[in-house]
mmCIF file of the C-alpha atoms, coordinates in Angstrom:
data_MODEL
# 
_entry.id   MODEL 
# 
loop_
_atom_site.group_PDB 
_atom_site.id 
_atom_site.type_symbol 
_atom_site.label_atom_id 
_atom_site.label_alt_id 
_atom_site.label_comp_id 
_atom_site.label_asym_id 
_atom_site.label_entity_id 
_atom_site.label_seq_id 
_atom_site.pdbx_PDB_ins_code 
_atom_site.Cartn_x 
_atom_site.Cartn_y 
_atom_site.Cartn_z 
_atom_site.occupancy 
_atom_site.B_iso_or_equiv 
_atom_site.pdbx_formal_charge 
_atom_site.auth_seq_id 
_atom_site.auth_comp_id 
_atom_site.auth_asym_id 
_atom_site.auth_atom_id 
_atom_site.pdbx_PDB_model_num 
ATOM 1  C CA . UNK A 1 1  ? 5.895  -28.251 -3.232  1.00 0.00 ? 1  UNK A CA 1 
ATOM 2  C CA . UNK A 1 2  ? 2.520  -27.522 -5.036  1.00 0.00 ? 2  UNK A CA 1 
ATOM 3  C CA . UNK A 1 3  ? 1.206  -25.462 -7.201  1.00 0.00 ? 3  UNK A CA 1 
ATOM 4  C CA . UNK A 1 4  ? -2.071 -23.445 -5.096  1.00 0.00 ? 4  UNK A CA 1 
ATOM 5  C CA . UNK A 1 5  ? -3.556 -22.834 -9.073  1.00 0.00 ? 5  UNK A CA 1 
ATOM 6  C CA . UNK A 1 6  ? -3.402 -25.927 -10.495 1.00 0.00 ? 6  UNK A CA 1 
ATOM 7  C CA . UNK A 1 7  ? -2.062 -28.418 -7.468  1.00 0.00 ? 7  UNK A CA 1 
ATOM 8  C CA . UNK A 1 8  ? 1.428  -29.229 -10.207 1.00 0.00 ? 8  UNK A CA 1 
ATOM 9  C CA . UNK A 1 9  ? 4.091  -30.655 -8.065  1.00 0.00 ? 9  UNK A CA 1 
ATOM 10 C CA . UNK A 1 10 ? 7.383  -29.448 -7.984  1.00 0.00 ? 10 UNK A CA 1 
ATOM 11 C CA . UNK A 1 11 ? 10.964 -30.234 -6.738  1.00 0.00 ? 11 UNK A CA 1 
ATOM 12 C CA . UNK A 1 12 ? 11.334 -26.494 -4.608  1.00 0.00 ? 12 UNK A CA 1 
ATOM 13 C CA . UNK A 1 13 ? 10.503 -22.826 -4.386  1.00 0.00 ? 13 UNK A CA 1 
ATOM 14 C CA . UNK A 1 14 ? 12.694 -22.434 -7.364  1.00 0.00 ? 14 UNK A CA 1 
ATOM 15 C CA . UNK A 1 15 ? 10.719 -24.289 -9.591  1.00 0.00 ? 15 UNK A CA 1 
ATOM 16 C CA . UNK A 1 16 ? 7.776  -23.083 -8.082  1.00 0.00 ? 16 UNK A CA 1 
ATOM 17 C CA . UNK A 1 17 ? 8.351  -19.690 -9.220  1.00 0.00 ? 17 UNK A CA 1 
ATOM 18 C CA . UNK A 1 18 ? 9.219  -20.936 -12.524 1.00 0.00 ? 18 UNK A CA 1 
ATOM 19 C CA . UNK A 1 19 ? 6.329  -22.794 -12.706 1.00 0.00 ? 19 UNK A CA 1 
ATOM 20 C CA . UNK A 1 20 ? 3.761  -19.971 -11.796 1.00 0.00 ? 20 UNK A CA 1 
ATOM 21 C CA . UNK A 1 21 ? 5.787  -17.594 -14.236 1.00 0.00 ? 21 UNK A CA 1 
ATOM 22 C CA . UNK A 1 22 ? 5.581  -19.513 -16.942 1.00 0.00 ? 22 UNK A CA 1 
ATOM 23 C CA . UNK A 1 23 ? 2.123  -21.565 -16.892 1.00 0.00 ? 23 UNK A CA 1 
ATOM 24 C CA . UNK A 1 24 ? -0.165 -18.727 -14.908 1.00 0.00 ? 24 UNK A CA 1 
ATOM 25 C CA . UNK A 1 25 ? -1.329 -15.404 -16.506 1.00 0.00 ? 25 UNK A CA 1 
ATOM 26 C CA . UNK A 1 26 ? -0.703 -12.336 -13.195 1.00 0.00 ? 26 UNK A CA 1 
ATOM 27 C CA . UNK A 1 27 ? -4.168 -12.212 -12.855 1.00 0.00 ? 27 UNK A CA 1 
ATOM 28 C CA . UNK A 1 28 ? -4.181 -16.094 -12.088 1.00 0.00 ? 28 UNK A CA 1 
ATOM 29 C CA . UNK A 1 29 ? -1.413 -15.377 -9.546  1.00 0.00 ? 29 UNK A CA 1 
ATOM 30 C CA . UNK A 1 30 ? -2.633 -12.259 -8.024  1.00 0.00 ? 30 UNK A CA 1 
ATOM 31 C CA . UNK A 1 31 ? 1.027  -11.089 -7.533  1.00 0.00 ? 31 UNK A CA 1 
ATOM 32 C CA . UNK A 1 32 ? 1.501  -8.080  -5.186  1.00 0.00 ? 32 UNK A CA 1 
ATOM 33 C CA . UNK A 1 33 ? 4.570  -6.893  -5.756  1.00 0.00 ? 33 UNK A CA 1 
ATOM 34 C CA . UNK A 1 34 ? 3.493  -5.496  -9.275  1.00 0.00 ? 34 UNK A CA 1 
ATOM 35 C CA . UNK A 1 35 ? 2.566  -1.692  -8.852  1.00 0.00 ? 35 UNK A CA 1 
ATOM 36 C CA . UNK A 1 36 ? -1.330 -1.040  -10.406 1.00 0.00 ? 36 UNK A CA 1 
ATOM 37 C CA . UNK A 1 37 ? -1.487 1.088   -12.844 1.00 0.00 ? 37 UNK A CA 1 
ATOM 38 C CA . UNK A 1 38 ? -4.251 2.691   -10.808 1.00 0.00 ? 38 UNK A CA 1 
ATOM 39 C CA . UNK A 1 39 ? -1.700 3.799   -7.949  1.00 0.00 ? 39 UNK A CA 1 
ATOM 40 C CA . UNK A 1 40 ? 0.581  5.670   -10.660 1.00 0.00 ? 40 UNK A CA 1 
ATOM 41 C CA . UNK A 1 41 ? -1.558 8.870   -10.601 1.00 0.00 ? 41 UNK A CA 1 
ATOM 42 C CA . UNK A 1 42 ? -2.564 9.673   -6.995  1.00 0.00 ? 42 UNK A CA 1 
ATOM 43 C CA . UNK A 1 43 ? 0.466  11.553  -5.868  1.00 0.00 ? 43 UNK A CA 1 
ATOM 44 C CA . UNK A 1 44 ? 2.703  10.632  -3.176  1.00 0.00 ? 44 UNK A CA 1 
ATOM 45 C CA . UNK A 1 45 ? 2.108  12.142  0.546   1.00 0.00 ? 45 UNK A CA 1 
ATOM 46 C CA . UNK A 1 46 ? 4.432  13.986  2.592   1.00 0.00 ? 46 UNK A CA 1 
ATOM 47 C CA . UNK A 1 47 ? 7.433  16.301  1.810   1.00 0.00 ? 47 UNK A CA 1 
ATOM 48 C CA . UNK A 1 48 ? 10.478 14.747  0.226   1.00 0.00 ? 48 UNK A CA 1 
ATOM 49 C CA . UNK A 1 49 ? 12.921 13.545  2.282   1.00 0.00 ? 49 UNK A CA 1 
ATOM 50 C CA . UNK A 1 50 ? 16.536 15.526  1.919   1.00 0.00 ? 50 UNK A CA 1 
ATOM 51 C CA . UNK A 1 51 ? 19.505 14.401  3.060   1.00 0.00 ? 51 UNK A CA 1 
ATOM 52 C CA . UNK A 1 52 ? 21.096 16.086  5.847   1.00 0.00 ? 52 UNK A CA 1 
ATOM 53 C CA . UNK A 1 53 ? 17.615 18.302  5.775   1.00 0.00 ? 53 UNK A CA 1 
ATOM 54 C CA . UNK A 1 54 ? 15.444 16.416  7.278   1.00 0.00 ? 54 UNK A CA 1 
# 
């Protein structure tokens, strides 16, 4: 596999990950599955959702 930053090879996704955790900053990587800080304000939408209520 291949690094899409800095074209690195390495052996598998594994390593890959490794690789992009330990030689790219997050903004390098653009990872989505970090919450913004800007989304922690703006409140959620729609009522809660109770068990055996809903």
């Amino acid at each position: 596999m291949k690094c899409e930053i800095c074209d690195a090879e390495v052996a598998n996704s594994e390593e890959l990950k490794a690789h992009m955790e330990r030689e790219h900053t997050l903004e390098e990587r653009g990872d989505e599955e970090l919450e913004k800080p800007d989304m922690m304000d703006q409140p959620l939408s729609g009522a809660p959702i109770v068990p055996g209520k809903n």
